[in-house]
C-alpha positions in Angstrom: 0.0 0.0 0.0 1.2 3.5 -0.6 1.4 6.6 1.9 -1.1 8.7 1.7 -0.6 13.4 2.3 -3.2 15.7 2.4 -2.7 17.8 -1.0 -2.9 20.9 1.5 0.8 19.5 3.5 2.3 19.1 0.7 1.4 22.5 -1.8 4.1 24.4 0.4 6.6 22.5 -0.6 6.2 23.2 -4.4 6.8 19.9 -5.7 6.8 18.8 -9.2 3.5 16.0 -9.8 4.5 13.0 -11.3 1.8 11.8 -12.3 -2.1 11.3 -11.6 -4.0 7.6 -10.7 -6.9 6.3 -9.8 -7.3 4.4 -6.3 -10.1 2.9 -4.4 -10.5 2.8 -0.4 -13.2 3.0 2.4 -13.5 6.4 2.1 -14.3 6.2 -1.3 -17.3 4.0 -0.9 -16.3 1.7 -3.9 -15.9 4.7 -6.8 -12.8 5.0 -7.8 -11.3 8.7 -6.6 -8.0 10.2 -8.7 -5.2 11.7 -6.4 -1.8 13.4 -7.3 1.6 11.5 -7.4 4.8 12.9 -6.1 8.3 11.3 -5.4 9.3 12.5 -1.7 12.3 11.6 0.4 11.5 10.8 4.0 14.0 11.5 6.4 13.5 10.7 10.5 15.3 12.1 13.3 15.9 15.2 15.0 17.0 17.9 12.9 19.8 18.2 15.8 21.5 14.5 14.6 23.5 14.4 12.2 22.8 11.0 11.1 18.8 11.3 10.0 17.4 7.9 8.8 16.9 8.2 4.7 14.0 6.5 2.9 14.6 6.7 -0.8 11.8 8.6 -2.7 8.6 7.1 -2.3 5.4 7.4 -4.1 3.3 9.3 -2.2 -0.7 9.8 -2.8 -2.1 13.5 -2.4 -5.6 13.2 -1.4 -8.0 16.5 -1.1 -8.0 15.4 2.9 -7.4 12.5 4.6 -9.8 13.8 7.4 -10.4 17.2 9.4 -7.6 15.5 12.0 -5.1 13.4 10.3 -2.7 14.9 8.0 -1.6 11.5 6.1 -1.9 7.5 6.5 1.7 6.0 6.0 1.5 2.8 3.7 3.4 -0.3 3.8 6.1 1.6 1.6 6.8 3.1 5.0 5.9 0.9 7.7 8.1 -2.1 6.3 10.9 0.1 7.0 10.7 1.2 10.4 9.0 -0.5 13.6 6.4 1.4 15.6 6.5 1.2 19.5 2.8 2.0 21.1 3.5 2.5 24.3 -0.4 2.6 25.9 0.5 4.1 29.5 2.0 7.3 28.7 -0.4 7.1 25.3 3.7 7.1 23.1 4.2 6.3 19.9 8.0 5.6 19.5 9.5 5.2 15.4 12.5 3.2 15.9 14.7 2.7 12.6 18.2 1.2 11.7 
């Protein structure tokens, strides 16, 4: 699955469209909708390290809105490279990568 950014994140950082497809989900309610494609680098970390964790461009899906709360919906493109830590007491979510 493919990551998923709100078309309204991404406009500020005036990046080139690669191309245009069509997808299906949930939200969609089984008609297919047509979002934006753009090849973005992901890099994790605090700006403070020097040695930031690199993802390779991705394909990444701009949608009209994800929903009024959520900004994105990181896809398998992303998740198979990093591992999430929920930590349910202190209500943490920890990204832990190589």
């Amino acid at each position: 699955s493919h990551t998923f950014v709100d078309s309204r994140a991404l406009r500020p950082l005036n990046l080139s469209q690669r191309d245009t497809v069509e997808y299906h989900s949930s939200s969609t309610f089984g008609t297919a909708a047509t979002c934006d494609v753009y090849d973005v680098a992901l890099a994790l970390g605090s700006l403070a390290q020097e040695n930031l964790f690199r993802v390779d461009p991705l394909e990444i899906m701009a949608t009209a809105h994800v929903d009024n709360v959520h900004q994105g919906l990181l896809g398998r493109d992303v998740l198979s490279k990093v591992q999430l830590a929920w930590n349910g007491v202190t209500q943490t979510l920890v990204i832990l990568y190589p």
